[in-house]
N, C-alpha and C positions, 0 to 999 in steps of 0.2 A: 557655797559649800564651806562650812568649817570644818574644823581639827575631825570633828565626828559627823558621817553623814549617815542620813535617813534612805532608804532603797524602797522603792518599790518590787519585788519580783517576780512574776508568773510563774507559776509550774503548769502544765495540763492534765488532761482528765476527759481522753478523749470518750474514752467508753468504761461507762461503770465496771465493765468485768474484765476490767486488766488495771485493777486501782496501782498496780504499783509503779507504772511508769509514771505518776504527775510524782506520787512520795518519793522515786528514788533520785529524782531529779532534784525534788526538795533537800533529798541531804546531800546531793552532790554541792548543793548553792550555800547550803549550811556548812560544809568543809569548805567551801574557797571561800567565806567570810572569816571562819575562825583560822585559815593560812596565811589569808591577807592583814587581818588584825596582827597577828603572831608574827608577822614577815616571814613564816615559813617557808623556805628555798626548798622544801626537800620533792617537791612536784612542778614548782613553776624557779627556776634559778635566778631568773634579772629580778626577783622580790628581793634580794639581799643589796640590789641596789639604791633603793627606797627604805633603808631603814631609818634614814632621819626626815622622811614623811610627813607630816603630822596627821595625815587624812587617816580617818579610823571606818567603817562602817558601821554605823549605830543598827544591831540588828535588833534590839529591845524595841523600837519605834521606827523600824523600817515594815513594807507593807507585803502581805502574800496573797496574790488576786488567785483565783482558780480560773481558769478558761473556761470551764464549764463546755466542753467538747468545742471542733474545731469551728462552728459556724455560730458559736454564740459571741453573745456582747458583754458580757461575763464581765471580763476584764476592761470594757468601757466605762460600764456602769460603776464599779467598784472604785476606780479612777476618779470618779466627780463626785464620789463620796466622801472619800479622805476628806480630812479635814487640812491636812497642810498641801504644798504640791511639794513631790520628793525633788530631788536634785538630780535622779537620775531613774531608770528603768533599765530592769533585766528581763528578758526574755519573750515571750512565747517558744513556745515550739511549734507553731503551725500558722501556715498562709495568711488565714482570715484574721486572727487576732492579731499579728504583727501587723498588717497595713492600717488596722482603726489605728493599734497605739502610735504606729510613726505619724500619724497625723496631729497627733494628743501632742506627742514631744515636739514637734515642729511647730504646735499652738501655745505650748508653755514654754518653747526653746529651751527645752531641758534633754540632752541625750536619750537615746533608746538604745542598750545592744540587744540582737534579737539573740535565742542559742539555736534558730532554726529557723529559715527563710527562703524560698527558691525563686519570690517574687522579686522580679528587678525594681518595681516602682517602691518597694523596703528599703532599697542601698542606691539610689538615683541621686544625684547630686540636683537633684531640678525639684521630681516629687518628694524625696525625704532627705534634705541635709543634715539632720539630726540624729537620722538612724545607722548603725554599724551593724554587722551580722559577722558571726564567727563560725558561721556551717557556710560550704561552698553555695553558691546563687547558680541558678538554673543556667547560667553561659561555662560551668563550671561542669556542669554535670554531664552539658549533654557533650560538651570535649569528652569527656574521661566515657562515655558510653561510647561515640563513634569510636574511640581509639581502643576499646576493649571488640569492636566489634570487628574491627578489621585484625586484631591480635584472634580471633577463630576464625578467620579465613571469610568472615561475612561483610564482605566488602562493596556489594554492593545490592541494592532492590531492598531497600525499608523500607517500611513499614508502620507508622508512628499513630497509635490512639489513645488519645487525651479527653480532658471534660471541658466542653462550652463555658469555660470561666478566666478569669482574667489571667490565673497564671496558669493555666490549660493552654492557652494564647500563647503567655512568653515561653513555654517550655517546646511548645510547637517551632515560634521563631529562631528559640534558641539552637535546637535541634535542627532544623530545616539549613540554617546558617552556617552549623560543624558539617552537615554533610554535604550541601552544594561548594563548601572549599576545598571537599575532596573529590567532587564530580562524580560524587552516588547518587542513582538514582533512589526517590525517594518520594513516598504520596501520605496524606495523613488522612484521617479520619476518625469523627466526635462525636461525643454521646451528651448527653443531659441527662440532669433530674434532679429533684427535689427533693434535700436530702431531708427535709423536715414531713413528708408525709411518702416517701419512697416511692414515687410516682417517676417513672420514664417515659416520657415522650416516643409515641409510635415510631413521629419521623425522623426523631435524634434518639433512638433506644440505643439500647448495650447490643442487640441482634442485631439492628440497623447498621449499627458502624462496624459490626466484626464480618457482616457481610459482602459490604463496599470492600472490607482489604482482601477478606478469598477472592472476591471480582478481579480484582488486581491481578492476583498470582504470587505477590511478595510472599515469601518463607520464612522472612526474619521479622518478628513485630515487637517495637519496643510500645512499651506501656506504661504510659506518665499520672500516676493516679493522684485526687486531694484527699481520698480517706479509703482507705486500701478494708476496711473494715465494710466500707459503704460498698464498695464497687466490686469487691472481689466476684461474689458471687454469682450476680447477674451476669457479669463477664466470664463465668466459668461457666455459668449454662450456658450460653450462647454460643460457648466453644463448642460445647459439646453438643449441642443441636447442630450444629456447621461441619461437624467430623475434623473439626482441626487441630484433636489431640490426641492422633495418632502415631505421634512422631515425626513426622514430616513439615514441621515447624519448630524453630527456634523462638521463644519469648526469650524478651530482655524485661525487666524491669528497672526502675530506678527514680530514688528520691522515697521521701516519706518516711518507713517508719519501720522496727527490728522489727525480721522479717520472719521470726519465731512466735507469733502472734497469731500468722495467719495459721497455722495447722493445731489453733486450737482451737479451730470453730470444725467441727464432724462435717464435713462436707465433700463425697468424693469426686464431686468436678472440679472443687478449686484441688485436691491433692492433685489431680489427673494433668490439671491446666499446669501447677508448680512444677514436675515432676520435673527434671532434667530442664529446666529456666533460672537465668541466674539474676539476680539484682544485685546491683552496681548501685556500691554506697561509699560514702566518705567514711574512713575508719578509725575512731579512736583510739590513742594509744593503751587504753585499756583494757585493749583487748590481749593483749601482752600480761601473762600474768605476775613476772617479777619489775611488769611498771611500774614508779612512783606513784600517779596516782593509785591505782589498786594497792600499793599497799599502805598509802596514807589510808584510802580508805578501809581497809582492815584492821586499821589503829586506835580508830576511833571508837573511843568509852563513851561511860553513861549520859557524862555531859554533852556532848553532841547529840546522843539520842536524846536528850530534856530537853535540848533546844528544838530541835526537829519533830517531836510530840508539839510543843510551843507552837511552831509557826505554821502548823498544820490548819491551811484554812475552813479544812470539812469539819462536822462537829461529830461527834458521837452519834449513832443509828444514822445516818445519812448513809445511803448507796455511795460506795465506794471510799469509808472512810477505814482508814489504816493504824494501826496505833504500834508503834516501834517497840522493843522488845530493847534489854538491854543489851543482848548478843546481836544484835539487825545488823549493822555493819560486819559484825564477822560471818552471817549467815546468807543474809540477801547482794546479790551481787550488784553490781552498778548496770540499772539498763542502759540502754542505747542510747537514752541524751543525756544522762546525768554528766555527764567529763564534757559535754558544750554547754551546759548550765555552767556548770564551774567557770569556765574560759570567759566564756560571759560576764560573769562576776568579777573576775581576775581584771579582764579588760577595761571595765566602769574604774576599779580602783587603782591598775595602773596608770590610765588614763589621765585622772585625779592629779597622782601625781606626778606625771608629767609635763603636766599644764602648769604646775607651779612650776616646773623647773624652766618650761621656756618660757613664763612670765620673769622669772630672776627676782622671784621676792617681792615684785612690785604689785601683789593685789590683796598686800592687808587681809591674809588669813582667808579670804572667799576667793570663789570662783563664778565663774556665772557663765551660765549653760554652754554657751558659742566656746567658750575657754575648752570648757571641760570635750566639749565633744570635739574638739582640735584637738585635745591632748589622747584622747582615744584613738582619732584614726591616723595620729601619727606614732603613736605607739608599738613596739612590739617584741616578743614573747616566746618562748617554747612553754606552751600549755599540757595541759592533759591528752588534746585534740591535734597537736602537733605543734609546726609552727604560726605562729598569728602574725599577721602584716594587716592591711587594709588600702584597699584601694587599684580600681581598671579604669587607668585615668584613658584608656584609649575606648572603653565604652562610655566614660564618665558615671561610674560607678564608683565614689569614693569610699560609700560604707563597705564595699561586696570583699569579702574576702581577697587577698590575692592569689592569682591562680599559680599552680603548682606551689604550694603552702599545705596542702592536704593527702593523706595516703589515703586509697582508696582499695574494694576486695568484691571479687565477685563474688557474691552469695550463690553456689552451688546447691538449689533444693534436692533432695532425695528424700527415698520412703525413711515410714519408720525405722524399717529394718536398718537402714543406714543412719540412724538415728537424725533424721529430717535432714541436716544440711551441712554444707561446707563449706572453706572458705581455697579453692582451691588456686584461685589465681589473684593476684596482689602487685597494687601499682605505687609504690613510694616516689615522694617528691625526686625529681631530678631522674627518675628511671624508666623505665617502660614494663609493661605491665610481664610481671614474669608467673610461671606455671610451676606450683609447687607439686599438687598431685593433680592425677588425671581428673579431667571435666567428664562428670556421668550428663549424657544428651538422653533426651525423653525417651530414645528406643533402648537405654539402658545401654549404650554403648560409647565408647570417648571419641568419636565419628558425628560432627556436624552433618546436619541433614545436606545429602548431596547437593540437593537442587537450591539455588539463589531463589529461585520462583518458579512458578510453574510453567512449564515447555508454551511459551507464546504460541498465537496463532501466528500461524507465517503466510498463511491465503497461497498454499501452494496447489499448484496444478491436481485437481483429482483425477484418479486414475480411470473412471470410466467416461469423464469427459475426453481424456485423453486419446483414448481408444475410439470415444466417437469420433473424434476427428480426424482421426489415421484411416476410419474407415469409409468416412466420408471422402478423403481426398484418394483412397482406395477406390472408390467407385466413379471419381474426377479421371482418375489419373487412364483406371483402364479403359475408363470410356472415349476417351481421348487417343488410346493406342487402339482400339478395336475400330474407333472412326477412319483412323490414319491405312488401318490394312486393307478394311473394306474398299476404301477408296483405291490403294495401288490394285486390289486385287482384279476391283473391277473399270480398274481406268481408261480400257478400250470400249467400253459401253460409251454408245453417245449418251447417255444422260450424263455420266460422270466426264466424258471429254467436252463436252459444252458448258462443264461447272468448273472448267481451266482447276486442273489438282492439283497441279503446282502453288497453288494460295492455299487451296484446303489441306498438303500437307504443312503448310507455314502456319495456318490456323489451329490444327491440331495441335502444335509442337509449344505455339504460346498456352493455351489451355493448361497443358501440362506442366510450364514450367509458374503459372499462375498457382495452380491446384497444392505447386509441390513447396508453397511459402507454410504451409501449413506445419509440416515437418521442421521449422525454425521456431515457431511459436509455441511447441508443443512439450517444453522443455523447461526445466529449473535445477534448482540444487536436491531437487528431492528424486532426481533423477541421477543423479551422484557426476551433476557436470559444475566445474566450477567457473567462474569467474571471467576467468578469457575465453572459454567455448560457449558461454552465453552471449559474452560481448559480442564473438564471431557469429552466433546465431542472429542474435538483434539485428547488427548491420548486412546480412543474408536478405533480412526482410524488404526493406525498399528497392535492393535488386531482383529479387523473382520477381517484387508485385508490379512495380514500373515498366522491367521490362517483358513480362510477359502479358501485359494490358497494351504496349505497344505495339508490341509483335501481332498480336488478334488483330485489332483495330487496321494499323498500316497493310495491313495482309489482304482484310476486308476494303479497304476505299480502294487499294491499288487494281484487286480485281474488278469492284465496279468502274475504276476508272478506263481501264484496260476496253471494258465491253463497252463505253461509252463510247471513247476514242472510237473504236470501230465502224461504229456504227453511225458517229458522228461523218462519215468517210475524211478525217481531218489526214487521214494519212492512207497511204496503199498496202503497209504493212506495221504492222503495232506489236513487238517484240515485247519479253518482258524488263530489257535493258532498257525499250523506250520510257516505262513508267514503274520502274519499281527506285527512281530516283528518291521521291518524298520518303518513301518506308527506309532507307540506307539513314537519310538522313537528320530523322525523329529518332531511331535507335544511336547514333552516333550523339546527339546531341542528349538524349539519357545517360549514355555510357561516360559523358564528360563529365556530367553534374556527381552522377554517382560517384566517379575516382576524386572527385575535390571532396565529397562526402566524409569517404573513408579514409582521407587521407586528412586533413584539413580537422575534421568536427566528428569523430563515429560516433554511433551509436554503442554506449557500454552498458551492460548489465550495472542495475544499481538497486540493492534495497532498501527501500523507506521504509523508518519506524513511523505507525499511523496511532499507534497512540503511547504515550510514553509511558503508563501506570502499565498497562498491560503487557506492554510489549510487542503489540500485532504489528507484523509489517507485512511490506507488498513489495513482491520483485519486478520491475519496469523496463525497459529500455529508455534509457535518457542520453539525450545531447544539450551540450550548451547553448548551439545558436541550429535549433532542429529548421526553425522555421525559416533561417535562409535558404533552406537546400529542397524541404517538401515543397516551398508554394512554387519553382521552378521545374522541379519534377513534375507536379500536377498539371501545370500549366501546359508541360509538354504531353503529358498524356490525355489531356482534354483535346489537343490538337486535334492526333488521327480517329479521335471521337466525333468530334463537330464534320472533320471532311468526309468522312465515312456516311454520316444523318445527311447530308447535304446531296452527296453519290448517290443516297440512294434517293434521294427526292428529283433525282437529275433521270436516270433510269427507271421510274416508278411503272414507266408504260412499254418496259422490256418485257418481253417475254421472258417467264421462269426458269426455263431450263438455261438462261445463260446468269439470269442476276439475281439477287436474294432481297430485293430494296423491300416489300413486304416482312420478310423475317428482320432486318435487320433495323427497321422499327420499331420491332416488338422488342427485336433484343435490348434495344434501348432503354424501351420504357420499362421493361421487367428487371432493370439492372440499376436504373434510374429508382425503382421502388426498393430494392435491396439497400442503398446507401441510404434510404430515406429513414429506413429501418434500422438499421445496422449503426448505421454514425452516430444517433444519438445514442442507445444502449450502452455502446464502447466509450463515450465519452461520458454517461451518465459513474459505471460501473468502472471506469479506471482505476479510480480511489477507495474503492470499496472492496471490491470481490473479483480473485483472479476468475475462479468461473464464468462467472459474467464476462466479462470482458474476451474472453478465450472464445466464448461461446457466440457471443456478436462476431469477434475475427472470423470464425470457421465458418459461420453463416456466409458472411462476406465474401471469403474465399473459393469455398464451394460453389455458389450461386452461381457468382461470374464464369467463369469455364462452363460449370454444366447446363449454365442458360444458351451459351454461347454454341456449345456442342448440338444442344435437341434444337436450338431453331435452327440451325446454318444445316446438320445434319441430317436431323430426320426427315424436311420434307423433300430434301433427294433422294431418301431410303425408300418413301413414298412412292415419289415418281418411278424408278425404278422397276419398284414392284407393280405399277401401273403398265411401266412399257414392257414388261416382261408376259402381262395378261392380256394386255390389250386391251385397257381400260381407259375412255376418252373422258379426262373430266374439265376438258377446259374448251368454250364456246365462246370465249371473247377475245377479237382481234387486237393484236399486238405487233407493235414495230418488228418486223422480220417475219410479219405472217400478214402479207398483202395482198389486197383484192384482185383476184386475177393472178397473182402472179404470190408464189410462197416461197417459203426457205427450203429446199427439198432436206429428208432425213426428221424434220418436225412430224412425220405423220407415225415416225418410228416414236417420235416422245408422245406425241400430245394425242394423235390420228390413232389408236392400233386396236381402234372395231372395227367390226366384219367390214363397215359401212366405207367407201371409198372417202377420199379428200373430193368435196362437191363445192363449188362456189354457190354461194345464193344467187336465189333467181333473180334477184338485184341485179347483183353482180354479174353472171351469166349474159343476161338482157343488156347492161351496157358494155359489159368486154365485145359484146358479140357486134351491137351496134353504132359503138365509136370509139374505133379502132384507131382514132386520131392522134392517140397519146404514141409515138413511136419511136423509135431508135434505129435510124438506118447504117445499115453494114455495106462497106463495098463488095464487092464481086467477088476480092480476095477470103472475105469471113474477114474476125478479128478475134482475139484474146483481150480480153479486162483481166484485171486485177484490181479487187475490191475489196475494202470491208463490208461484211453483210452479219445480219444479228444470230447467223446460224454456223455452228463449226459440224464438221463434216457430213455437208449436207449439199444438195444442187437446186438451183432456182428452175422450174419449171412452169411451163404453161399449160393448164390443163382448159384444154377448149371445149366449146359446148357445142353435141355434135352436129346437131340439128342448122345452129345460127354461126357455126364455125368459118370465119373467112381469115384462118389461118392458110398463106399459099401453099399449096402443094411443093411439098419438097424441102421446106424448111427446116431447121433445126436447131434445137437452142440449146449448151449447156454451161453451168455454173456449178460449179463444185468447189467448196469453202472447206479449209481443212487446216490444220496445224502444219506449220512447216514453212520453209523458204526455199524458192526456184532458181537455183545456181546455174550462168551461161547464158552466151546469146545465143546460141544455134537450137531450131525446134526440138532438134534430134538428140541432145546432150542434155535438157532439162532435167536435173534429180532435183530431190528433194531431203533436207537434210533434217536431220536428227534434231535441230531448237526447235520448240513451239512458237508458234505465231498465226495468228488468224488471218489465214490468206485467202480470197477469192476468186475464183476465173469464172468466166463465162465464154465459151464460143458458140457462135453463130454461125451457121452456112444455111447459101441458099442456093440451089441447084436453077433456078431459071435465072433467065437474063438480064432483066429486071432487079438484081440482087434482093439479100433478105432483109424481109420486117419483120423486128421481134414486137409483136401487140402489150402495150402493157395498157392496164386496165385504167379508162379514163375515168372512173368515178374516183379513182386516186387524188388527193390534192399534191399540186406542184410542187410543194416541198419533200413530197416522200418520193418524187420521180430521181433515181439516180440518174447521175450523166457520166458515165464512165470512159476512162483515156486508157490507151494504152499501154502496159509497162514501159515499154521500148520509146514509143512514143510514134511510132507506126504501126497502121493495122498489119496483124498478119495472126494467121490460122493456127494455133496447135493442135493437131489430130491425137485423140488419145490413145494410138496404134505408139508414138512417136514415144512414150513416158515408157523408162525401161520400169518395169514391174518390181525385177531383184532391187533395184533401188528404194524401193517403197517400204514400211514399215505394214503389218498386216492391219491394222486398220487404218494406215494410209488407201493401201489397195483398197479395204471395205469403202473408204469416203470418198475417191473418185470414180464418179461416174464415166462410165463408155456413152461417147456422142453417138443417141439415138433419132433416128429419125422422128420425128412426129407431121402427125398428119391425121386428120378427120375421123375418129374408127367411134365404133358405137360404144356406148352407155356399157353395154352388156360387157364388150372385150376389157374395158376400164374396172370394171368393178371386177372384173377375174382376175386382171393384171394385179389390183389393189391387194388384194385376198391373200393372193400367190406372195406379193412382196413381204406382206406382213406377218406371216407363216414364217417365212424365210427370218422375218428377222426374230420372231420371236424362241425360232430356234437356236438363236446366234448363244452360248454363253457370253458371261463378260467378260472373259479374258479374250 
């Protein structure tokens, strides 16, 4: 560069029907030549420090490209025209023509300053070393947008749609960058198109992407457009197809281009879409009207306009060609880039001479490129534009402006009426963004729209699943109390004292407290409970459900255990203190786990966000180490399940009226199909949908109890109503119902047709003819005490009459009942108030000879009792001897009076049978 250099300068020309922003730009670039030539101070003041310069700008043979609109090559082609190469370049104002030229200049190593660039690969010290830009860069912008968004209370849930293009990309990154340092949440989404044949892509449209953000919920949507001319529209139907300009959205705009342009295209989606939206711009000081620059350029005469007719690249008839007037400077106002055209200009010539100054005279009157474009970005300035610096050496952006160097002003749109727009809010270097008049928001009021975004789904409890479930454990819970009555009510029936009810009230009462986890599950915040009464709820849950699975189960084996024992004869009398050890100590050993549970690790309410744009979460119970403490709780609850299936596989050939081992198979298996069911759904549906999950639990919960209830309960309910008709539905022999010889009281359960208790003619035929199997009594009689498979019931012999070699005068009894025989004297035996399944038998035989009690030899050896004496000597108790006042009223019903027996016919037997079963059918149950 010598004393006088040659320029190249762009103006633009984005769309023919707004000619005057390339031309006023034109003369903003034609005043900062003829300020800089002049050394006129009176707009930019460190010019007076260069007045002994030599550098001039030769504007007679410098060059004026057109852009010919923002995506052409205009300005490339025009480039490899010239006949010389300049020394320096000024401008574009838009994306696409500034990145061809920084590549031009980094090819010729000649400077570029851009007057408008938001692309970072423009001002990169990697991809453009040679380019400066004196409009803020897109890490500039989108600071001063987040920090205007949090000055209206919109702090957080953005919103950000941009275009599929390179610096759509950085504005998105830039963007995304200012708002995750302030921990906003924040989603984008993009569109395409072709701005050469106005073609948008289905699956990247302007509807596509204004969709995916209402999807979101976001309420605040900034909008980063490359040609606001291009895009407005499409993106104003698409609002308005979507309903999202009804106020209850906040648009931001920002970057691009004076924002009085767009309301002169007739269009009432885009008025509707601007309406109360503001755009955040960098703001020149001319918009000031007693600024230097404005009134330099009010100063300007004819000669500037000659010059500016001059450098006007369009020719006459050409669309969009302009021709200045002598009054143009006092009539036309300076658009929106002309004062960064200028700074531009300003910049390239201070720059200049700069670079002589830190060369110190050592380059012989030239410069050469790498000089000059040193001496620009260490240059700096108060321009038209503000202050100018250069250089984010912390992004390594040397050309980009420096930040906070720029005042910036929210464009407030309003109607006509409000004469389109304002500038109500203003952020100056060194300040924060201050409010001069009130912000009109889209429902016409200075009131940001309430909502950040739209009310998330929160997957909370519905109300008539809720209600299912109340009503479900509603029909658990009474079924469970109407089991528990039935039974006390009718607990002197032998059906129910031979199904020991002291377990089936145990069995009831876990049912219940199973049924009633339901009532912990059934709850959330939309129920207006907060935080620690859910926590309390959650950890509720593994105590109903553990310990009321124990409580059933332990209830159930101890009973089968209990009738086993008995019957096993391992003992003379089988309390419930003898076996209700294991069930104390599976509940104790729940009860331990659970207190380190709740104490150690609880269970707390916690809700997860399941997705972050939306906002959907899920309220859960969580623990941090859950899995120490369930798999030892399960383990113990599998326990009295396994010895319970086992009990009953031990008792399978019990007679029914004392054991349940059939039902309690089923229970298994039918409980066994509910978890098969249930577990996966609850774990499928965890993460998804509270319903689901809620819906699997009450399944689950439900089930168990009321499986537990109809098998264990109703086929007693059954029997019951069998012994109460006298209906015989069971023909097949069971331990405590033996040949020749039965459990007396069974003919009340199992026996109660017309028809007597008859042995088979088997049976009959060998009782009768080998009587071999027997049990001798001395002379005195004796008492047994036994366990037998029958509770209050007597062992009898019923002989057949015909082949009967029962002696004359014999007599045999066994009476099996609830209860313990306190004292050694015959005459003092009561019986007390504990259950226990005791059995006697006496024998007398009135000849000399002593008695044989016959027991039936088709029997095999192992079912023959051998019975000892309590005492441990035979002796007689006469049932004269048993005080009666001592007995409970169905004690009295269950011991039998020592009857004689002896030889009597078929006929007297079947009256006798008839009479007894009348009798009892008329018994109520209490």
């Amino acid at each position: 560069m010598g004393g006088v250099a040659n320029m190249a300068f762009t103006g633009t020309n984005d769309n023919p029907s707004f000619t005057n922003d390339g031309f006023s730009m034109l003369a903003g670039a034609v005043l900062a030549i003829k300020h800089f030539n002049e050394r006129n101070d009176s707009a930019v003041e460190e010019l007076h420090h260069y007045m002994d310069c030599p550098v001039q700008i030769d504007i007679d043979n410098s060059l004026v490209f057109n852009t010919d609109g923002s995506f052409s090559h205009a300005s490339s082609r025009s480039f490899f025209q010239s006949k010389d190469i300049p020394c320096a370049m000024v401008g574009p104002f838009s994306d696409f023509p500034a990145v061809e030229l920084s590549v031009l200049a980094q090819a010729a190593q000649i400077p570029l300053v851009t007057a408008r660039s938001f692309s970072l690969r423009v001002v990169s010290d990697v991809y453009s070393p040679f380019t400066s830009s004196v409009f803020p860069d897109a890490v500039a912008s989108a600071t001063q947008v987040v920090t205007f968004l949090q000055h209206q209370n919109r702090s957080n849930y953005t919103a950000l749609l941009y275009p599929l293009s390179d610096v759509g990309f950085q504005r998105r990154e830039a963007l995304g960058f200012e708002l995750d340092d302030r921990n906003m949440h924040w989603m984008s989404s993009a569109y395409t198109q072709d701005a050469s044949m106005g073609y948008v892509s289905t699956s990247r449209s302007y509807l596509a992407a204004m969709r995916a953000i209402k999807n979101s919920g976001y309420r605040t949507i900034v909008i980063a457009l490359d040609d606001p001319l291009v895009d407005m529209q499409p993106i104003a139907d698409a609002v308005e197809l979507l309903a999202m300009n009804r106020g209850d959205y906040f648009y931001v705009f920002y970057d691009v281009m004076e924002p009085s342009h767009v309301f002169e295209v007739e269009n009432k989606n885009i008025q509707k879409l601007l309406f109360g939206a503001a755009w955040i711009l960098p703001l020149s000081e001319d918009i000031i009207m007693d600024n230097m620059f404005w009134k330099s350029w009010t100063e300007q005469g004819q000669d500037s306009v000659d010059v500016l007719n001059a450098l006007n690249p369009m020719k006459p008839g050409e669309e969009g060609y302009v021709f200045a007037n002598s009054d143009f400077f006092q009539i036309a106002e300076p658009e929106y880039g002309s004062a960064y055209l200028y700074d531009a200009i300003m910049a390239a010539g201070i720059g200049a001479c700069h670079a002589l100054e830190m060369l110190g005279g050592t380059t012989n009157g030239t410069l050469t490129g790498a000089d000059h474009n040193e001496g620009i970005r260490q240059s700096e300035f108060r321009g038209a534009t503000g202050y100018i610096a250069f250089g984010q050496r912390q992004f390594f952006l040397g050309g980009a402006r420096k930040l906070g160097t720029s005042s910036w002003g929210a464009i407030n749109f309003l109607s006509e009426e409000q004469d389109w727009f304002d500038i109500p809010d203003m952020l100056f270097p060194g300040t924060e963004w201050i409010n001069f008049v009130p912000f009109i928001f889209a429902d016409n009021t200075t009131s940001p729209p309430a909502l950040l975004r739209d009310l998330p789904e929160q997957n909370y409890l519905s109300p008539a699943l809720r209600n299912l479930g109340f009503a479900l454990m509603g029909i658990s819970g009474l079924s469970a109390v109407c089991a528990c009555m039935w039974v006390f009510v009718c607990r002197k029936h032998k059906v129910l004292t031979a199904a020991q009810p002291f377990f089936l009230y145990i069995v009831c009462f876990g049912t219940l407290v199973q049924s009633s986890t339901i009532i912990s599950i059934s709850f959330d915040e939309s129920w207006g409970w907060n935080e620690k009464q859910l926590s309390q709820a959650c950890m509720s849950v593994p105590w109903l459900l553990s310990l009321g699975h124990v409580i059933v189960y332990s209830a159930l084996f101890t009973k089968l255990w209990r009738i086993n024992k008995v019957l096993s004869f391992s003992r003379q009398r089988v309390k419930i203190k003898h076996v209700v050890g294991p069930m104390i100590a599976l509940f104790m050993a729940s009860i331990f786990i659970l207190v380190l549970w709740t104490v150690l690790d609880p269970l707390k309410w916690d809700r997860r966000e399941l997705n972050e744009q939306t906002g959907e979460s899920i309220g859960q119970c969580q623990s941090k180490n859950i899995g120490a403490y369930v798999g030892p709780l399960l383990a113990i609850m599998i326990i009295p399940t396994l010895l319970t299936g086992l009990m009953a596989y031990k008792t399978k050939d019990v007679d029914e009226a004392f054991t349940e081992s059939w039902w309690v198979f089923v229970l298994m298996l039918v409980q066994l199909e509910v978890i098969f069911v249930s577990a996966p759904v609850i774990a499928i549906l965890r993460n998804e949908s509270t319903d689901g999950e809620y819906l699997g639990f009450v399944v689950l919960l439900w089930s168990f109890p009321m499986s537990t209830l109809t098998l264990i309960f109703i086929p007693k309910v059954l029997a019951y109503r069998r012994a109460i008709r006298g209906v015989d539905v069971n023909q097949q022999p069971k331990r405590g119902e033996h040949k020749g010889t039965r459990v007396s009281g069974m003919e009340d359960i199992h026996s109660h047709s017309s028809e007597p208790y008859r042995t088979s003619s088997v049976e009959q035929s060998s009782w009768a003819e080998a009587p071999s199997s027997t049990v001798k009594v001395g002379n005195g009689g004796f008492e047994n005490e036994f366990s037998n498979r029958s509770a209050h019931s007597r062992l009898e012999a019923v002989p057949e009459v015909k082949e009967s070699k029962l002696a004359s005068g014999t007599r045999m009894e066994a009476a099996c009942y609830f209860g313990e025989v306190h004292g050694h004297e015959q005459e003092t035996r009561r019986i007390s108030d504990e259950p226990r399944l005791d059995c006697r038998m006496t024998a007398d035989d009135n000849s000399n000879n002593g008695g044989v009690v016959t027991h039936d030899s088709a029997t095999s050896n192992d079912e023959v009792a051998e019975f000892a004496t309590s005492n441990g000597d035979s002796e007689e108790l006469e049932p004269d001897e048993i005080e009666p006042e001592t007995l409970s009223q169905s004690m009295r019903e269950d011991v039998t009076l020592t009857q004689t027996q002896q030889a009597i016919p078929d006929e007297q037997v079947n009256k006798d049978r008839v009479e007894e079963n009348k009798s009892d059918q008329a018994l109520p149950c209490n």
